[in-house]
N, CA, C and O atoms as a MOPAC input file, in Angstrom:
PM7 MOZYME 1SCF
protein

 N    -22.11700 1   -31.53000 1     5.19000 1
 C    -21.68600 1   -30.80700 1     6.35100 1
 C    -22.03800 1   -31.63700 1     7.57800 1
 O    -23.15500 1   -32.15300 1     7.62700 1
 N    -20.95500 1   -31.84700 1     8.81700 1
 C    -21.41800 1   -32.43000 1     9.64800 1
 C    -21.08200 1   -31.20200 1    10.81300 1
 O    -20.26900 1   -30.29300 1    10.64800 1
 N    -22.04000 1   -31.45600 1    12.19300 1
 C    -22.23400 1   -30.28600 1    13.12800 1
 C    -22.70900 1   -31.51100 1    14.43000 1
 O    -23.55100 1   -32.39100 1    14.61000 1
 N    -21.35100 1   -30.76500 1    15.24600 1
 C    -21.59100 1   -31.75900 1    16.43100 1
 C    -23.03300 1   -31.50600 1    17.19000 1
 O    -23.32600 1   -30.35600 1    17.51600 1
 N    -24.13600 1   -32.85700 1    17.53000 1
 C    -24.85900 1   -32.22000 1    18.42800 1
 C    -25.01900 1   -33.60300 1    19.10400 1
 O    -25.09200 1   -34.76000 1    18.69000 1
 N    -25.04000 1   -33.08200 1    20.15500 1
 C    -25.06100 1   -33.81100 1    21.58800 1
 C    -26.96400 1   -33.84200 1    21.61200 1
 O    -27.73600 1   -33.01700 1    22.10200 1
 N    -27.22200 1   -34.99800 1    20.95600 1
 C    -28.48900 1   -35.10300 1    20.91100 1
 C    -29.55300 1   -36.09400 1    22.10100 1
 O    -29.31800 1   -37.30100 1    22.05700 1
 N    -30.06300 1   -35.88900 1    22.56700 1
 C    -30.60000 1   -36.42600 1    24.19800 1
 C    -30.71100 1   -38.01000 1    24.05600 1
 O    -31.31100 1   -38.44500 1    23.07300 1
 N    -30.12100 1   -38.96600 1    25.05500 1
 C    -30.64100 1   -40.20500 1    24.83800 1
 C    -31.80700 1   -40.80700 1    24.31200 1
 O    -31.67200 1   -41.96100 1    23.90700 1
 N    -32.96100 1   -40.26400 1    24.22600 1
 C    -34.29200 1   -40.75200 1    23.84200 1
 C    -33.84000 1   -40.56300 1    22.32300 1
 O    -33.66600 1   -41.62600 1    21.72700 1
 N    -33.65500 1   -39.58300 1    21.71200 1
 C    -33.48400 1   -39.34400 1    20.25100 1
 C    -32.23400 1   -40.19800 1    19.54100 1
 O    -32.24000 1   -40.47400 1    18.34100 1
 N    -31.28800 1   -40.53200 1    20.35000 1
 C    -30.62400 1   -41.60100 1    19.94700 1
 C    -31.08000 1   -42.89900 1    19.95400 1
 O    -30.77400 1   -43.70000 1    19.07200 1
 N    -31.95200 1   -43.22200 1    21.09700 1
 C    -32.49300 1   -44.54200 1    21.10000 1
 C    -33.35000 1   -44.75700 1    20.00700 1
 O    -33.36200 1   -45.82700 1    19.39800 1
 N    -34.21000 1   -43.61000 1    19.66600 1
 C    -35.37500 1   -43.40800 1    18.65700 1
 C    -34.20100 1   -43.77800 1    16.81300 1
 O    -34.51200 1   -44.41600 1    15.80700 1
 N    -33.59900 1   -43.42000 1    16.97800 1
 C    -32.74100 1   -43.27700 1    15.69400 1
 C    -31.72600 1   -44.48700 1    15.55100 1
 O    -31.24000 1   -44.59100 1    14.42500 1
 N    -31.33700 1   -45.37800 1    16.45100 1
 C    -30.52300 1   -46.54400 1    16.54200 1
 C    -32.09000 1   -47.48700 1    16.09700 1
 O    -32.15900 1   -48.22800 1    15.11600 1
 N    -32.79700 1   -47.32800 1    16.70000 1
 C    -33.68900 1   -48.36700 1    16.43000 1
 C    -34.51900 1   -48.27300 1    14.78300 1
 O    -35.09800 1   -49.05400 1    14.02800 1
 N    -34.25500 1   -47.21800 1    14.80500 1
 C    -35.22000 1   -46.73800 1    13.55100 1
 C    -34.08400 1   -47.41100 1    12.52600 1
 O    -34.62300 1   -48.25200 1    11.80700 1
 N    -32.79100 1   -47.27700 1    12.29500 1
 C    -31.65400 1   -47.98500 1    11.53000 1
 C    -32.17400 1   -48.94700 1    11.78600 1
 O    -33.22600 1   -48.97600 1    11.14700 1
 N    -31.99800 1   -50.25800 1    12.68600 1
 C    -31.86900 1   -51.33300 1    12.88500 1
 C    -32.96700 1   -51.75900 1    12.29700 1
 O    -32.94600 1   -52.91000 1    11.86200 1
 N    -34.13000 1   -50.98800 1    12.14400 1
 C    -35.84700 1   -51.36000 1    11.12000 1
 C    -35.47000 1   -50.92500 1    10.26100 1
 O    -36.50200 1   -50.86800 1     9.59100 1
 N    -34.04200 1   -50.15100 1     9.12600 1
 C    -34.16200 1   -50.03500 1     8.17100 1
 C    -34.49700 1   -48.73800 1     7.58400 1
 O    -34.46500 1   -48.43600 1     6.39100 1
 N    -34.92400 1   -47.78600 1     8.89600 1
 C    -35.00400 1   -46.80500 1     8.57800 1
 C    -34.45300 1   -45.59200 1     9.04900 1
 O    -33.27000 1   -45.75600 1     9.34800 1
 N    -34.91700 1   -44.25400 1     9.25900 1
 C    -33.84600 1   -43.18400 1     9.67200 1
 C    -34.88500 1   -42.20300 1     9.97300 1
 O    -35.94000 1   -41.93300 1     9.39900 1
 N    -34.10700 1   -41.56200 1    11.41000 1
 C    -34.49400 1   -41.07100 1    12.32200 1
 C    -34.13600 1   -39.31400 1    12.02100 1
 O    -32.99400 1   -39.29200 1    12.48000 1
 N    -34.36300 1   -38.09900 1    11.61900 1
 C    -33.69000 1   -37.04500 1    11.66400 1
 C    -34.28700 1   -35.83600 1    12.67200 1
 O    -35.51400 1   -35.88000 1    12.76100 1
 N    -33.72900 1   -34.90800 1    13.34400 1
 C    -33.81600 1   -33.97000 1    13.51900 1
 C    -34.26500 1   -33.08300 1    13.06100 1
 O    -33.70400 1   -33.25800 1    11.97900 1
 N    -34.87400 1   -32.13400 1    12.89100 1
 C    -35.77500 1   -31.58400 1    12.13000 1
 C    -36.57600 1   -30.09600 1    12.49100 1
 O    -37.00900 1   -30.08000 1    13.64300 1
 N    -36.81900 1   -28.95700 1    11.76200 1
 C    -37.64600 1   -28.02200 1    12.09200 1
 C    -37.36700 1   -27.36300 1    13.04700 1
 O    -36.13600 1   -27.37500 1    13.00600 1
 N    -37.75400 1   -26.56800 1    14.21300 1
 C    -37.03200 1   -25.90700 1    15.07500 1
 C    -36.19500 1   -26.45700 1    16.07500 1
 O    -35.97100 1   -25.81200 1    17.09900 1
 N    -35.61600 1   -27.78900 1    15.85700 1
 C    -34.80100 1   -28.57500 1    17.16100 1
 C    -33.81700 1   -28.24700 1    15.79900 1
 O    -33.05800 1   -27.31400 1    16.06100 1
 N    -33.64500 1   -28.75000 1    14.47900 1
 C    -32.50100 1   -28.14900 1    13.82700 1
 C    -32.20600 1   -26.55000 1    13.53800 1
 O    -31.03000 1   -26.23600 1    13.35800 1
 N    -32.85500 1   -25.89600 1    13.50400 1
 C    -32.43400 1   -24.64100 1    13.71500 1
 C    -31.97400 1   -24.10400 1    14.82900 1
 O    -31.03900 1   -23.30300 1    14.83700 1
 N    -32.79200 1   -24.62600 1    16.19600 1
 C    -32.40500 1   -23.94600 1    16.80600 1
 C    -30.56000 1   -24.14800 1    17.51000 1
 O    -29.79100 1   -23.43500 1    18.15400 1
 N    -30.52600 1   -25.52900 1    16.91900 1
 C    -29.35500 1   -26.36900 1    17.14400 1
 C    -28.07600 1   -25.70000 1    16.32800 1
 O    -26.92500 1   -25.76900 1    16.75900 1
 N    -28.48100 1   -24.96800 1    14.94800 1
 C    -27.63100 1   -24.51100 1    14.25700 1
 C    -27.36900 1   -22.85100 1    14.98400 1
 O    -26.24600 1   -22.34600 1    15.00200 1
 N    -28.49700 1   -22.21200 1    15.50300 1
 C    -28.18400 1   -21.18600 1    15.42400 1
 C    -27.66900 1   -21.02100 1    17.07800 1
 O    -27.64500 1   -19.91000 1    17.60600 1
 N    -27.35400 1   -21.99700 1    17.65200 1
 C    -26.47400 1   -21.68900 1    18.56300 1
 C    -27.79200 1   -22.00100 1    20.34900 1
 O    -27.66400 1   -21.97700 1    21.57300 1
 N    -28.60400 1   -22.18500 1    19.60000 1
 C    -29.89700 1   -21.50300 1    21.11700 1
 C    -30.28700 1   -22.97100 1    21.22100 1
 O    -30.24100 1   -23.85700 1    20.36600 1
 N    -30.77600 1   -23.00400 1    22.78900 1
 C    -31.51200 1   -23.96800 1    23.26400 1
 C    -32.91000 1   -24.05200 1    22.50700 1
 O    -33.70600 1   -23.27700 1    21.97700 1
 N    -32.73600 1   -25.80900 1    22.81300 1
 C    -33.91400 1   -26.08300 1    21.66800 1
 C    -35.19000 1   -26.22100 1    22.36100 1
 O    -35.56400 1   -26.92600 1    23.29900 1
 N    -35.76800 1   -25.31100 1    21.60000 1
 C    -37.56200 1   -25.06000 1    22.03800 1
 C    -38.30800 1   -26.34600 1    21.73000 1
 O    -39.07100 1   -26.97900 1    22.46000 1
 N    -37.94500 1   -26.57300 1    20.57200 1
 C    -38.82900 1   -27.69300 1    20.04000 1
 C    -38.00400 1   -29.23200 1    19.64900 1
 O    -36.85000 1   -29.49700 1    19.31000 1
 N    -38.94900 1   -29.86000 1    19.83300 1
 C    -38.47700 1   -31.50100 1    20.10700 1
 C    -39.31600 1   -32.15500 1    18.77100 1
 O    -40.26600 1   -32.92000 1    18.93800 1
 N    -38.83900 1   -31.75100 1    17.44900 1
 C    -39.45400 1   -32.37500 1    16.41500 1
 C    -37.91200 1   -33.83100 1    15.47700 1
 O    -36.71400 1   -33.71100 1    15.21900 1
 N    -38.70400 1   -34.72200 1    15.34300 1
 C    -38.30900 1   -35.14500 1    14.44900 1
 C    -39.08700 1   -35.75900 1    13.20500 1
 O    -40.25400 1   -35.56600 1    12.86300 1
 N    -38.12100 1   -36.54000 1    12.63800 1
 C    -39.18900 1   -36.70300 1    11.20800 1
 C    -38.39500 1   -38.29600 1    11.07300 1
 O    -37.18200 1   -38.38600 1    11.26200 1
 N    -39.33600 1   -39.63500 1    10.68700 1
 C    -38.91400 1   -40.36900 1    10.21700 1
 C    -38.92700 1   -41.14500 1     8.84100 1
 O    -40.07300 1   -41.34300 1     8.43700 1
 N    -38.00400 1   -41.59200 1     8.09300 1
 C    -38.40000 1   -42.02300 1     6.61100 1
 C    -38.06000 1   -43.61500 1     6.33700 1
 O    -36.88900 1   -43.84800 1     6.63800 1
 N    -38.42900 1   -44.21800 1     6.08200 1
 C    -38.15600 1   -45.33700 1     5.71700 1
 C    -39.31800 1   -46.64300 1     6.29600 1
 O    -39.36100 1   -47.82600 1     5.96000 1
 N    -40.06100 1   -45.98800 1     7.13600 1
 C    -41.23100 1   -46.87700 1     7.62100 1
 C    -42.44300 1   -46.51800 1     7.90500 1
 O    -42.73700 1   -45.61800 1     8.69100 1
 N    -43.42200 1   -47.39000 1     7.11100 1
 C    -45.04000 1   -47.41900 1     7.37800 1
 C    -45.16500 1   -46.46900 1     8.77400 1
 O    -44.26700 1   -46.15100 1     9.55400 1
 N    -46.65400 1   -46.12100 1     8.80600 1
 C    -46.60600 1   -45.24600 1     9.89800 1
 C    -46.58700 1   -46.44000 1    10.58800 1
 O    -45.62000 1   -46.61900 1    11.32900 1
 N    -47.31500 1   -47.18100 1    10.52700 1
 C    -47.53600 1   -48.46500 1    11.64100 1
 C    -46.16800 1   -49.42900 1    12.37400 1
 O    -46.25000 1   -50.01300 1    13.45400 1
 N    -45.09000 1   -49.40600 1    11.57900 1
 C    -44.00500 1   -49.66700 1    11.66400 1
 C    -43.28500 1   -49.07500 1    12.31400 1
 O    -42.40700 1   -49.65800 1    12.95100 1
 N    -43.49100 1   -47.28500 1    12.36300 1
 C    -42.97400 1   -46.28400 1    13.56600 1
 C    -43.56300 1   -46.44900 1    14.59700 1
 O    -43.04600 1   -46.63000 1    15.69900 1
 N    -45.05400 1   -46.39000 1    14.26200 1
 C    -45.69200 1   -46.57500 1    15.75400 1
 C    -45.15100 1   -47.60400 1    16.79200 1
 O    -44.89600 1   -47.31100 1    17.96000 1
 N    -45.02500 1   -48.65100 1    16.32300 1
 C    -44.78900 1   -49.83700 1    17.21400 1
 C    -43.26200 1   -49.94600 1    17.52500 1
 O    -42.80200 1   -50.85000 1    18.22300 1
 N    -42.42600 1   -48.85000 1    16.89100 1
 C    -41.30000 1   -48.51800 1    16.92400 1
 C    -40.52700 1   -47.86100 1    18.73500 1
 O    -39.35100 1   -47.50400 1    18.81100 1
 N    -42.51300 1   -46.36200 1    18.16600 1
 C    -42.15100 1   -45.66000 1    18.84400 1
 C    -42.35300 1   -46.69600 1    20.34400 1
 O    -41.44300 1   -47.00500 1    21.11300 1
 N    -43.85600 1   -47.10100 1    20.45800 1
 C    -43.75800 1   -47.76000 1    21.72000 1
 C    -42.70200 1   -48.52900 1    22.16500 1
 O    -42.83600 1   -49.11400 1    23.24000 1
 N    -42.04800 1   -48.59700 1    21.76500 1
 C    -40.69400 1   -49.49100 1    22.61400 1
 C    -39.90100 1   -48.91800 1    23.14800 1
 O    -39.04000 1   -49.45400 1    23.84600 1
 N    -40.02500 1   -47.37500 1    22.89500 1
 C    -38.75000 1   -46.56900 1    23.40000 1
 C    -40.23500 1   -45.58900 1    24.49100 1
 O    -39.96400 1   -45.68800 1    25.68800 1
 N    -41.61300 1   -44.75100 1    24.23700 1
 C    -41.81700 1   -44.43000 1    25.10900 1
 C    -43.55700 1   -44.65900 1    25.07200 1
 O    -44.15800 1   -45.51400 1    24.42100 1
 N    -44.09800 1   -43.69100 1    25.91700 1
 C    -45.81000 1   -43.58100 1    25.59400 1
 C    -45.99200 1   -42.77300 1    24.62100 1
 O    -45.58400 1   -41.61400 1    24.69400 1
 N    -46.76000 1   -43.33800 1    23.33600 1
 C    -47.38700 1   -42.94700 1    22.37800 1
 C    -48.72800 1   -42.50000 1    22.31100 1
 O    -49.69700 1   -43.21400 1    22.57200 1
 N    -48.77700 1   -41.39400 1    21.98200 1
 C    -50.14200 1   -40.89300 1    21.37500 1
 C    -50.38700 1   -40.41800 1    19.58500 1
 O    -49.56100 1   -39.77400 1    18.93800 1
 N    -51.39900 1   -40.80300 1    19.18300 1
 C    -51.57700 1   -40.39000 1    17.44900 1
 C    -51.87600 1   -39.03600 1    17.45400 1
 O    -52.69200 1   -38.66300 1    18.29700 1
 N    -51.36100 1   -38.15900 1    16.64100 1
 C    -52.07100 1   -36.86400 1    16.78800 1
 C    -52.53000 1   -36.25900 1    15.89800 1
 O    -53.30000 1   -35.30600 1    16.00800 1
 N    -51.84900 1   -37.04600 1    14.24300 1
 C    -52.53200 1   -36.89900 1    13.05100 1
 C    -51.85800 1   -37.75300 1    12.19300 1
 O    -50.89900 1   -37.75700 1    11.42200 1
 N    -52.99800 1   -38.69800 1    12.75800 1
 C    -53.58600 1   -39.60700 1    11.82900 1
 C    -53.01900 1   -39.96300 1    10.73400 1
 O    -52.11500 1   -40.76400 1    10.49200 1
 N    -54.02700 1   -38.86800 1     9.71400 1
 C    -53.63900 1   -38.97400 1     8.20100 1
 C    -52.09400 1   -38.78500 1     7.69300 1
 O    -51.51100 1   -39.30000 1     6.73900 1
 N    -51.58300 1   -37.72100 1     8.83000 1
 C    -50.00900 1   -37.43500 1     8.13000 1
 C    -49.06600 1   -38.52100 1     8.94700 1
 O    -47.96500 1   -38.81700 1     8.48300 1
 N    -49.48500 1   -39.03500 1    10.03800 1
 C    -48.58700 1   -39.95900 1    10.44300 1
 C    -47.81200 1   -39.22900 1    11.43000 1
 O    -46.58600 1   -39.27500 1    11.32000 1
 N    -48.31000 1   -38.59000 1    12.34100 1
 C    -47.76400 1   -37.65300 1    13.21000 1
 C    -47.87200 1   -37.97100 1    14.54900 1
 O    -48.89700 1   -37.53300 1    15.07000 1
 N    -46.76600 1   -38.90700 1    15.62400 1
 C    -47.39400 1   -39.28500 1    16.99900 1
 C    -46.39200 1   -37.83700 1    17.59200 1
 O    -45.78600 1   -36.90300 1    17.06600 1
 N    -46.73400 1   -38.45500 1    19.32500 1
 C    -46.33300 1   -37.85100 1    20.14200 1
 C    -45.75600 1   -38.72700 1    20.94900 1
 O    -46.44400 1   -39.71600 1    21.20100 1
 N    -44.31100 1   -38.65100 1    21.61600 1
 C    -43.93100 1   -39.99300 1    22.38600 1
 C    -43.03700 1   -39.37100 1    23.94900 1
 O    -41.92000 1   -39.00800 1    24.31800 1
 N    -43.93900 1   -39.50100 1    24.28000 1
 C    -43.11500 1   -39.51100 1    25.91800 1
 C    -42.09700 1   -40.23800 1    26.07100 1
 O    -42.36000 1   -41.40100 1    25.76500 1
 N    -40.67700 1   -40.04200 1    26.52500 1
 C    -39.80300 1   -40.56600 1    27.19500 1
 C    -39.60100 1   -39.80200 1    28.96400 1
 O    -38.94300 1   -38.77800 1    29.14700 1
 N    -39.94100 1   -40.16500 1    29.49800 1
 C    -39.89000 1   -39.66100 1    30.94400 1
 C    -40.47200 1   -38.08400 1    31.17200 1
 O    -41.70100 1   -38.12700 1    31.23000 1
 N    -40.07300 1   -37.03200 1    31.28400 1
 C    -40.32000 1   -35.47300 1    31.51500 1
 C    -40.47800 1   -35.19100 1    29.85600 1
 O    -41.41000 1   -34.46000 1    29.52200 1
 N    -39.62600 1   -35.72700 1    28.84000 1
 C    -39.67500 1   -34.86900 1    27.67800 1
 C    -40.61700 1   -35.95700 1    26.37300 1
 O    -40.52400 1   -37.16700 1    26.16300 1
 N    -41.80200 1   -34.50300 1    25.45300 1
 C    -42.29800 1   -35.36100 1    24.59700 1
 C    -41.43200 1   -34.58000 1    23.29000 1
 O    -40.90600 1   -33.47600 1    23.15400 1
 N    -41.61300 1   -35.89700 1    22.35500 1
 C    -40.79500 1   -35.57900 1    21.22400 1
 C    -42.01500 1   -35.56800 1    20.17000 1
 O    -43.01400 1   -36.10400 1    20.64800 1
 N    -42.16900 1   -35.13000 1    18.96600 1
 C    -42.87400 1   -35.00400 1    18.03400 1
 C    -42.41300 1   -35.82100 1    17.17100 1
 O    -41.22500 1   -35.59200 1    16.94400 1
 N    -42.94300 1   -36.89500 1    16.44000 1
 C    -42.26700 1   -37.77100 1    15.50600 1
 C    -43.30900 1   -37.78700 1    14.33200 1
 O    -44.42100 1   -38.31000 1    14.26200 1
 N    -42.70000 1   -37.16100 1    13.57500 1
 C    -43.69100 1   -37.51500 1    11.90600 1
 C    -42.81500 1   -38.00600 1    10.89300 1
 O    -41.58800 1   -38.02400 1    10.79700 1
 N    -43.98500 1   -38.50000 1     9.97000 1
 C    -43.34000 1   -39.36100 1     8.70100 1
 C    -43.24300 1   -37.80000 1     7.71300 1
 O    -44.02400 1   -36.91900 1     8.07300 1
 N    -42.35900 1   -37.50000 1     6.57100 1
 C    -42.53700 1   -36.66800 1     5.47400 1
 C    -43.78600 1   -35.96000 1     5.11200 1
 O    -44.73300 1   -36.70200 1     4.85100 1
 N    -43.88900 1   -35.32600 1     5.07600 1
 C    -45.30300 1   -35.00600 1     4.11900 1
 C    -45.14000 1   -35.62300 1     2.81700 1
 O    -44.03900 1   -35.92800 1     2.35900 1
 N    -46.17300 1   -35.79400 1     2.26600 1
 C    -46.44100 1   -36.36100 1     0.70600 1
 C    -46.59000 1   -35.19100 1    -0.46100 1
 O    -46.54200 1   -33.97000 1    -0.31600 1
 N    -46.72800 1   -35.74000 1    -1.30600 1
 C    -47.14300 1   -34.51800 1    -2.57800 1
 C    -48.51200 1   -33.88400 1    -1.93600 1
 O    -49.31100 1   -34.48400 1    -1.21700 1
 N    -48.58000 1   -32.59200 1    -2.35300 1
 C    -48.91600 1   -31.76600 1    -2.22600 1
 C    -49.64800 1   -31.29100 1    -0.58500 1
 O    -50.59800 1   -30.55500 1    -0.32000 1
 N    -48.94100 1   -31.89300 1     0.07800 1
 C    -49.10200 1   -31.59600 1     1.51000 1
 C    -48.98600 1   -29.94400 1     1.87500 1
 O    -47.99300 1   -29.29400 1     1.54600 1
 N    -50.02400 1   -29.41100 1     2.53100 1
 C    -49.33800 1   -27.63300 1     2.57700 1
 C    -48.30700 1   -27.46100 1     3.42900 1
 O    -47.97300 1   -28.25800 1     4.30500 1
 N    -47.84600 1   -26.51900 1     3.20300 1
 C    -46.70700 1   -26.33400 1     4.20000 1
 C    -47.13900 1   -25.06000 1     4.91400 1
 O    -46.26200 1   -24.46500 1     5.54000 1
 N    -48.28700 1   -24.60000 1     4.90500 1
 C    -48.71000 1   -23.54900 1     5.83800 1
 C    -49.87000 1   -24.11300 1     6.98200 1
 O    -50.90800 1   -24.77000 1     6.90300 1
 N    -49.17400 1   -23.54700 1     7.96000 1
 C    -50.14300 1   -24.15600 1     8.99900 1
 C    -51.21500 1   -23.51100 1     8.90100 1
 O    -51.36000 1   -22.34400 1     8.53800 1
 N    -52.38500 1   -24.64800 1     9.38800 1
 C    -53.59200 1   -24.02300 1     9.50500 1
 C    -53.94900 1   -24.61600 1     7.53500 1
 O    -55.01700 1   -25.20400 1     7.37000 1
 N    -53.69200 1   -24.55700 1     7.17700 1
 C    -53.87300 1   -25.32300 1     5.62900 1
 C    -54.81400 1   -26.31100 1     5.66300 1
 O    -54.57700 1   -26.93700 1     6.69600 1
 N    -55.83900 1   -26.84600 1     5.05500 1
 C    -56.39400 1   -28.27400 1     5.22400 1
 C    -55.62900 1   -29.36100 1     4.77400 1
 O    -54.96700 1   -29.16600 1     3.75400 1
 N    -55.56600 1   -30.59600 1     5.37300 1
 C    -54.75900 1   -31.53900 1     5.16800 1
 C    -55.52100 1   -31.93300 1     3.59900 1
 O    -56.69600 1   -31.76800 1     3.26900 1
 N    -54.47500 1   -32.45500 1     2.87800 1
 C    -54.61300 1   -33.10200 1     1.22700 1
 C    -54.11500 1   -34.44000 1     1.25900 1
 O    -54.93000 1   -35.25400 1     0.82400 1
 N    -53.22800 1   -34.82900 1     1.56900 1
 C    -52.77400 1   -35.87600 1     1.99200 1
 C    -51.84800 1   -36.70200 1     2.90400 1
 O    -51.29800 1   -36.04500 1     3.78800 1
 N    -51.58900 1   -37.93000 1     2.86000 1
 C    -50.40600 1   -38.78000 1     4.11700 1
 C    -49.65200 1   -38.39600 1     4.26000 1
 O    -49.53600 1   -37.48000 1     3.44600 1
 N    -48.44400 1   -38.49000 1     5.17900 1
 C    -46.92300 1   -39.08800 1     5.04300 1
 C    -46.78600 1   -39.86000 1     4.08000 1
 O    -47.66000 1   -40.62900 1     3.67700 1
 N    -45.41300 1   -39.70000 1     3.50900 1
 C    -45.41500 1   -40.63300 1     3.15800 1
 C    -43.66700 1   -41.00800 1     3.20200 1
 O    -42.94900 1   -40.38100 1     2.42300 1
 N    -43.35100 1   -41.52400 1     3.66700 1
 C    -42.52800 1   -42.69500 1     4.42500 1
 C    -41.31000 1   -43.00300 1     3.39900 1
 O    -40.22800 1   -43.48400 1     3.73500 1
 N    -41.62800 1   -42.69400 1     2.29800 1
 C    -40.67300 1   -42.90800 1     0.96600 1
 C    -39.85600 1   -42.14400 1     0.46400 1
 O    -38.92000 1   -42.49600 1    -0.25400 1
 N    -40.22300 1   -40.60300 1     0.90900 1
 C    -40.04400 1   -39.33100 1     0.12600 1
 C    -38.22500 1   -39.55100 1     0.27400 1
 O    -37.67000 1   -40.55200 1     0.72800 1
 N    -37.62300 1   -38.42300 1    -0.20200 1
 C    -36.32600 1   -38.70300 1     0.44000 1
 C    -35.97400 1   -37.41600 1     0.99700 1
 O    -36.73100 1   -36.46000 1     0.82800 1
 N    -34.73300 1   -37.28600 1     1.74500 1
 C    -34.94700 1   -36.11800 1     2.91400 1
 C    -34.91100 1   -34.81100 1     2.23200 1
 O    -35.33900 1   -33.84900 1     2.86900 1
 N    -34.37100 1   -34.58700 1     0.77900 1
 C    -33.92700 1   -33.52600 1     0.35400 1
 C    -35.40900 1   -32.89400 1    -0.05700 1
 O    -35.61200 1   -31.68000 1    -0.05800 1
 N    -36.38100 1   -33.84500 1    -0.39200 1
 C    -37.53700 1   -33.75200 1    -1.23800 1
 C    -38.60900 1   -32.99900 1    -0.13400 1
 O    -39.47100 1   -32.12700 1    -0.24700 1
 N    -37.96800 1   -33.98100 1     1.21500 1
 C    -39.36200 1   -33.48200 1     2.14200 1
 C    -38.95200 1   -32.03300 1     2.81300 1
 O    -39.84300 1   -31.32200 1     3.27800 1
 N    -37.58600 1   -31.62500 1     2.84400 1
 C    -37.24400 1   -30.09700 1     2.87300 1
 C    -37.78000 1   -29.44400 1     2.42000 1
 O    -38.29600 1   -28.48200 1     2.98800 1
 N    -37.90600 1   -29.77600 1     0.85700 1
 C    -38.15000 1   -28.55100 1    -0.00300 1
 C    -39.70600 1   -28.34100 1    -0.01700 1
 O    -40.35400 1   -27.53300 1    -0.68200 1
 N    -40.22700 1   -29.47100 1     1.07500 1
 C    -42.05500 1   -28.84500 1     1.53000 1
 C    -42.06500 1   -28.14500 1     2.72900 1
 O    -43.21000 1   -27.97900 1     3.14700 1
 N    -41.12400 1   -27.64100 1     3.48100 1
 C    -41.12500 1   -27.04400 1     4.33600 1
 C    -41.64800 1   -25.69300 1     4.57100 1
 O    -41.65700 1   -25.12100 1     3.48100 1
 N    -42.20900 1   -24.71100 1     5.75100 1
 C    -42.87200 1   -23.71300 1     5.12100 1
 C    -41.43800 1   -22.50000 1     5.18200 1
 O    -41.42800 1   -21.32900 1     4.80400 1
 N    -40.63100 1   -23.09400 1     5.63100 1
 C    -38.60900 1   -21.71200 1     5.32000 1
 C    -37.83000 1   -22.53400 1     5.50900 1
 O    -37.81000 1   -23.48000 1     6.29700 1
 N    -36.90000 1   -22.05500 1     4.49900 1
 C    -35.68000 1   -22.58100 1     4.19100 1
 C    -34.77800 1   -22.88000 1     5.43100 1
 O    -34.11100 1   -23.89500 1     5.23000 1
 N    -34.56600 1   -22.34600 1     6.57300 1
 C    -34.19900 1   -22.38300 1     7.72100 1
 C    -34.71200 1   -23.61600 1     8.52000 1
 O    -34.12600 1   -24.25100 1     9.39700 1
 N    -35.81200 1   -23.77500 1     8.05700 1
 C    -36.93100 1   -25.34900 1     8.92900 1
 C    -36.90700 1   -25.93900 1     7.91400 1
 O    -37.78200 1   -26.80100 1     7.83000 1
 N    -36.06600 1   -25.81500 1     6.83100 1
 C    -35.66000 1   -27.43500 1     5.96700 1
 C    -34.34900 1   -28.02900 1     6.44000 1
 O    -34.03700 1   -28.99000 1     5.73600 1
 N    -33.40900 1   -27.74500 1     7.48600 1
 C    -32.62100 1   -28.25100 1     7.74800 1
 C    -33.20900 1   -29.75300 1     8.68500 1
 O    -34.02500 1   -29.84500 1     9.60200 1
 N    -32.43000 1   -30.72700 1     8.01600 1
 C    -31.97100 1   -32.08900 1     8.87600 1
 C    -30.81200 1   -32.61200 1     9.56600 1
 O    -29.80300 1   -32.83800 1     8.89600 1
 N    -30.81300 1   -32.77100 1    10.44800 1
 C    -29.55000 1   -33.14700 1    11.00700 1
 C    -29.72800 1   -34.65900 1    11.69500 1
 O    -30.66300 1   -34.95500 1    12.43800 1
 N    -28.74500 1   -35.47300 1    11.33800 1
 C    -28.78900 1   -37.10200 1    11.61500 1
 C    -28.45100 1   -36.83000 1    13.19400 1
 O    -27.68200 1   -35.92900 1    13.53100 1
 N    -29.13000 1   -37.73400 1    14.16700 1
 C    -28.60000 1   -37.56900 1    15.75600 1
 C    -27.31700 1   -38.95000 1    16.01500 1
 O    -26.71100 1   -39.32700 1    17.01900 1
 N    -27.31500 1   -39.38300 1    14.63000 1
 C    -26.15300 1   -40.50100 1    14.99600 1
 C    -24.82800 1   -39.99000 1    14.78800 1
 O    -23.84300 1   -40.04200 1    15.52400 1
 N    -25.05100 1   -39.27700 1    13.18100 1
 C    -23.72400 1   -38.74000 1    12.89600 1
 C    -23.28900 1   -37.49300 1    13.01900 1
 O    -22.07300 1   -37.34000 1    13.13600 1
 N    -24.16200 1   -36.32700 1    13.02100 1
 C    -23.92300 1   -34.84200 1    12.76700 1
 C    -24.36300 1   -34.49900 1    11.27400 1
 O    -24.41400 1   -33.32300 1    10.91400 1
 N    -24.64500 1   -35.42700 1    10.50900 1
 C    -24.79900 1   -35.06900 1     9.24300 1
 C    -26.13700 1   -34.22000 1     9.23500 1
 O    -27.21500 1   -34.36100 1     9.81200 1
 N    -25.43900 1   -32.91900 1     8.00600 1
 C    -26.92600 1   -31.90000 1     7.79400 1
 C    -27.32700 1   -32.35900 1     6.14500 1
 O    -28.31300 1   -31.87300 1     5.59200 1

């Protein structure tokens, strides 16, 4: 299924570059829901797969100001001007999907997108949507 979204320059820049390293940039969690269900988006999450956290990181700095915010899962925060975006790698096996959970383990960078859905904590916040193509 593809679904037009007019996704903000920073998240395109974030996702052209993330291809060009080989990897892929998605939309994710309440910026895809809220995108599907018609409403302005509250939240500015994405998720990236295909690169080391360290490989995003230095990714992210090229496009804005980075901060780490967890560590272990591979979770920054990146300023582009007024707006911050949330950028994490997948969760790994047995990562919880309830917040507030103790962390078990990394990102991990490999998973594939269908896999890291189905750790999501609702079916509704397993949607992905590509910001290059529309693809869900």
């Amino acid at each position: 299924m593809r679904l037009r979204l007019e996704a903000p320059k920073p998240v395109r820049a974030l996702a052209e570059a993330a291809r060009e390293a080989g990897g892929r940039v998605w939309v994710v969690g309440g910026a895809a829901r809220d995108h599907v269900r018609g409403s302005p988006a509250q939240d500015r999450d994405l998720e990236a797969y295909g690169m080391p956290a360290e490989a995003l990181g230095a990714l992210l700095r090229r496009v804005g100001r980075v901060r780490v915010v967890g560590r272990a899962f591979g979770v920054f925060l990146v300023q582009v001007g007024a707006q911050t975006y949330e950028v994490a790698l997948p969760r790994g096996a047995g990562a919880p999907a309830v917040p507030g959970a103790a962390p078990a383990v990394t990102g991990d960078p490999h998973l594939s997108p269908a896999e890291a859905a189905r750790r999501r904590d609702l079916s509704i916040n397993a949607l992905l949507i590509d910001p290059l193509t529309g693809e869900v």
